[in-house]
C-alpha positions as CSV (number, residue, x, y, z in Angstrom):
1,X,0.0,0.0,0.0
2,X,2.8,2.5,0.5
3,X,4.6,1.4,-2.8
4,X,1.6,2.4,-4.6
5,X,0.4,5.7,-2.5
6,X,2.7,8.4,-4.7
7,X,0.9,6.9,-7.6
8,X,-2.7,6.7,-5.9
9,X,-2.7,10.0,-4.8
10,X,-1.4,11.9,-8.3
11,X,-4.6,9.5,-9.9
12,X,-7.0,10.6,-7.3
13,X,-5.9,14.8,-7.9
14,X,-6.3,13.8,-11.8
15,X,-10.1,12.1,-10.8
16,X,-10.6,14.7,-9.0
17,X,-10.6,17.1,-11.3
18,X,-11.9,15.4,-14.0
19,X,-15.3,13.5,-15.4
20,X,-17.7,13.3,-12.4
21,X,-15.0,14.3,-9.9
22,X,-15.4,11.3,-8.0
23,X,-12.5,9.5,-6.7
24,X,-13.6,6.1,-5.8
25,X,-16.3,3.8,-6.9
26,X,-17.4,0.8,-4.5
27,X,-19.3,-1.7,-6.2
28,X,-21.3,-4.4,-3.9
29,X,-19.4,-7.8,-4.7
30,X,-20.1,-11.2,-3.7
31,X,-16.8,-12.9,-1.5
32,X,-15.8,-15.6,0.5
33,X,-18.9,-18.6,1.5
34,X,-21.2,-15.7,-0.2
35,X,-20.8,-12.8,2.1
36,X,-20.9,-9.7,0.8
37,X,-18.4,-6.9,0.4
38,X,-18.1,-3.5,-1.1
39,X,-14.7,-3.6,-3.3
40,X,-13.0,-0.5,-4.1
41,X,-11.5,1.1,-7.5
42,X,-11.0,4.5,-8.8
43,X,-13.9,5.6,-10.5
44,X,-13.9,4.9,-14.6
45,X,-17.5,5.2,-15.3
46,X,-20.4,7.2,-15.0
47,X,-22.1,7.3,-11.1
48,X,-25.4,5.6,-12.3
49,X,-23.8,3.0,-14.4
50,X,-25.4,0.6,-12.8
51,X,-28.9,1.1,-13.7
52,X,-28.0,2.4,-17.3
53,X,-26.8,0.3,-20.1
54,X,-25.9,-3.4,-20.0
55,X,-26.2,-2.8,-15.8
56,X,-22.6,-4.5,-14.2
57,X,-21.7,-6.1,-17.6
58,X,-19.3,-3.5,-19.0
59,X,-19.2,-3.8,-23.4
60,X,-16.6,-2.5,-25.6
61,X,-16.1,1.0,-26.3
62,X,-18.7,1.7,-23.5
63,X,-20.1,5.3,-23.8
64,X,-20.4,5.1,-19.8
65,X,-16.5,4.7,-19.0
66,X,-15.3,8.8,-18.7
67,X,-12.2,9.6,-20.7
68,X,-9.9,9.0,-18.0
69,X,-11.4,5.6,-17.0
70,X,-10.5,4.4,-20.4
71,X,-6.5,4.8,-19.1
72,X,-7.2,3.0,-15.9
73,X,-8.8,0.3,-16.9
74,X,-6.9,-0.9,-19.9
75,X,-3.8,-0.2,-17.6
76,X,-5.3,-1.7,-14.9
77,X,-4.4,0.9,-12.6
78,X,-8.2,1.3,-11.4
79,X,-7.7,-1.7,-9.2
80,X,-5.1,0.1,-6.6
81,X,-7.6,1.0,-4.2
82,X,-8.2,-3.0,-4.0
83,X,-5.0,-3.2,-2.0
84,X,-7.3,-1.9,0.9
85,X,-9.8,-4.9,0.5
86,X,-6.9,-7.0,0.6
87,X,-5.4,-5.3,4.1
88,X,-8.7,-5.5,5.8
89,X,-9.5,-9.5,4.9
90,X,-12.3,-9.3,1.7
91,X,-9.9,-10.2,-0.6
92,X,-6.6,-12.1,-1.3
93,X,-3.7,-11.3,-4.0
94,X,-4.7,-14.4,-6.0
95,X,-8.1,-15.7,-6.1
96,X,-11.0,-16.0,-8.1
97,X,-12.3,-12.3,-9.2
98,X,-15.1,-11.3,-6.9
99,X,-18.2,-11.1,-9.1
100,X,-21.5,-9.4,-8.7
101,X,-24.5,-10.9,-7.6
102,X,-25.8,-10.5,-10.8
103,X,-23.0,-12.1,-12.9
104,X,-22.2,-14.5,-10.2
105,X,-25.6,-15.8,-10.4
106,X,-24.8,-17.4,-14.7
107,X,-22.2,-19.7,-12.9
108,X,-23.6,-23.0,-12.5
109,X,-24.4,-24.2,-8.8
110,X,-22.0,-27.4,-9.0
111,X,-19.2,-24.9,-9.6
112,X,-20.2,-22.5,-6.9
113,X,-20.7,-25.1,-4.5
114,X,-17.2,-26.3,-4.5
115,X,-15.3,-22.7,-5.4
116,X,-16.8,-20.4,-3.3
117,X,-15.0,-20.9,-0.1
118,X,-11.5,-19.7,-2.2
119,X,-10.8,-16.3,-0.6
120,X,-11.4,-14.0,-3.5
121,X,-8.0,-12.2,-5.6
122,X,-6.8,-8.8,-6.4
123,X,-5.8,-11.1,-9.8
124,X,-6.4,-14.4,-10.4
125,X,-6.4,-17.0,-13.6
126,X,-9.9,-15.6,-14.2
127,X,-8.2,-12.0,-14.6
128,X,-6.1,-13.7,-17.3
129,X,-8.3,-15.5,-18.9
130,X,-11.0,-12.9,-19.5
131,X,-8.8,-9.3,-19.9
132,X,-10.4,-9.2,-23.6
133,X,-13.9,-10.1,-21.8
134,X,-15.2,-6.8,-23.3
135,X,-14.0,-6.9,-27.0
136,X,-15.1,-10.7,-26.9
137,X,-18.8,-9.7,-26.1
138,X,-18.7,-7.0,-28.3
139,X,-17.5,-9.0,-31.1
140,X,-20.1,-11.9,-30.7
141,X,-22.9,-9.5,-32.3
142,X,-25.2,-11.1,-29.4
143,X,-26.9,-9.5,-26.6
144,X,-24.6,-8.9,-24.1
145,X,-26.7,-10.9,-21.0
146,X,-27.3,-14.1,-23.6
147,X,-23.7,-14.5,-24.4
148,X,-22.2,-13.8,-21.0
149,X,-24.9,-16.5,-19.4
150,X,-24.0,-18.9,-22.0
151,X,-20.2,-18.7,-23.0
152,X,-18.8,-16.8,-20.6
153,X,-20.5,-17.5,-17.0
154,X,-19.7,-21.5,-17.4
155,X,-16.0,-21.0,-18.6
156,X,-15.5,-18.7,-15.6
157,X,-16.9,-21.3,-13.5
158,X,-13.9,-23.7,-15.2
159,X,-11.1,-21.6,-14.6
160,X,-11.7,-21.0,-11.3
161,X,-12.5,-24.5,-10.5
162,X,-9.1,-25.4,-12.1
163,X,-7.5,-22.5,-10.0
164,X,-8.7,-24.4,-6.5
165,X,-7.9,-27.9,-7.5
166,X,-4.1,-26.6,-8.3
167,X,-4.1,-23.8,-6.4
168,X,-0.1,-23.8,-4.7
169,X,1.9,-21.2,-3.8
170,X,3.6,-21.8,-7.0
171,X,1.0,-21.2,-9.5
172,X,0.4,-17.9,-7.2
173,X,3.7,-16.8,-8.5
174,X,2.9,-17.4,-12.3
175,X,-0.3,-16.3,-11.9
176,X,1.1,-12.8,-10.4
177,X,4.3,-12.9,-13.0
178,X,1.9,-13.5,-16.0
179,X,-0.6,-10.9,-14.9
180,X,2.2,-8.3,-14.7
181,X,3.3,-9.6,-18.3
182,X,-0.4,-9.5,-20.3
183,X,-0.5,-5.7,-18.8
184,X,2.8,-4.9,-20.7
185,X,1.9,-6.5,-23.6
186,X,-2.0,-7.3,-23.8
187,X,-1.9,-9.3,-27.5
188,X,1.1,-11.6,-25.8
189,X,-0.6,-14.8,-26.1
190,X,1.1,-17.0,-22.8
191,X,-1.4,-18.7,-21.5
192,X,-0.6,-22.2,-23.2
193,X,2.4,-21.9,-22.4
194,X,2.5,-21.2,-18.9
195,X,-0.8,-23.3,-18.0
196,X,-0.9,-25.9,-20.0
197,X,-3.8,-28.0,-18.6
198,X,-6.2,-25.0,-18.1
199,X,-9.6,-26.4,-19.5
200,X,-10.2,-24.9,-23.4
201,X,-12.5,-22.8,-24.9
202,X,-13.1,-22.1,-28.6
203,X,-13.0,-18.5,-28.2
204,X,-11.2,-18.1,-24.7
205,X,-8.3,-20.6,-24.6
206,X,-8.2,-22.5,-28.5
């Protein structure tokens, strides 16, 4: 948290005075055995978001992101303030990516059952997995709630299901490493490479 502070602080002057002028956005988010938990990020999008558009799925070129939350996100710089989650228990560095209610409700029950006491991650193979989540969509041509509930939501479920039955400290450290890497250089294509055995997908993971 102190590493990142010089650079949270010159974001949140920048928010400040910028867009909405909000500085943070907390978004209700299912964690850990189902409780939930408000997680933190600096504010990209407009403040009613959530009742306009495609609600908490977020689409391509999405005329609710402000100018400045096109930066963060594709930088993933928005998710500093997540550092705080992690300090006061919600999340972990590495876990599944804490969903919405809404979104979390497309994965199927089997794969809740067995994933959902996995502390929740800053990053996680899901975060890998679906950085192009948006363009993906977008590029289907299909409404955005169909293809989510019947692509996406199941392969999610996969992932992180994979993630628990391998998790190590280990696979923590590529999963951290390649994170780092896909932000440098977002077309890199690593994931076969450094996971192997990670279930496939026609679109996802070829």
């Amino acid at each position: 948290m102190l590493a990142f502070l010089p650079i949270g602080l010159v974001l949140a002057i920048l928010l400040r005075f910028s867009g909405e002028g909000e500085i943070f956005y907390r978004q209700k988010r299912v964690g850990r055995n189902g409780k939930p938990f408000g997680v933190v990020k600096f504010a990209t999008m407009l403040k009613d978001s959530p009742s306009l558009g495609t609600g908490t799925i977020t689409q391509k070129n999405d005329p609710r992101v402000l100018p400045m939350g096109r930066f963060l996100r594709k930088t993933k710089l928005n998710e500093i303030p997540q550092l705080w989650n992690i300090f006061v228990g919600d999340m972990s560095v590495v876990g599944p990516r804490p969903l919405t209610k809404e979104t979390r409700d497309y994965i199927p029950k089997e794969i809740l059952d067995e994933i959902q006491d996995v502390q929740p991650g800053l990053s996680g193979i899901g975060s890998i997995v679906f950085r192009d989540e948006e363009t993906i969509i977008h590029e289907s041509g299909e409404d955005y709630h169909t293809f989510y509930a019947r692509e996406i939501a199941p392969y999610k479920g996969a992932v992180e299901l994979w993630y628990k039955r391998n998790r190590s400290f280990f696979l923590d450290m590529k999963i951290i490493f390649v994170t780092l890497w896909v932000v440098v250089m977002p077309s890199s294509k690593v994931l076969p490479k450094f996971f192997p055995d990670l279930p496939k997908h026609p679109i996802f993971n070829p």
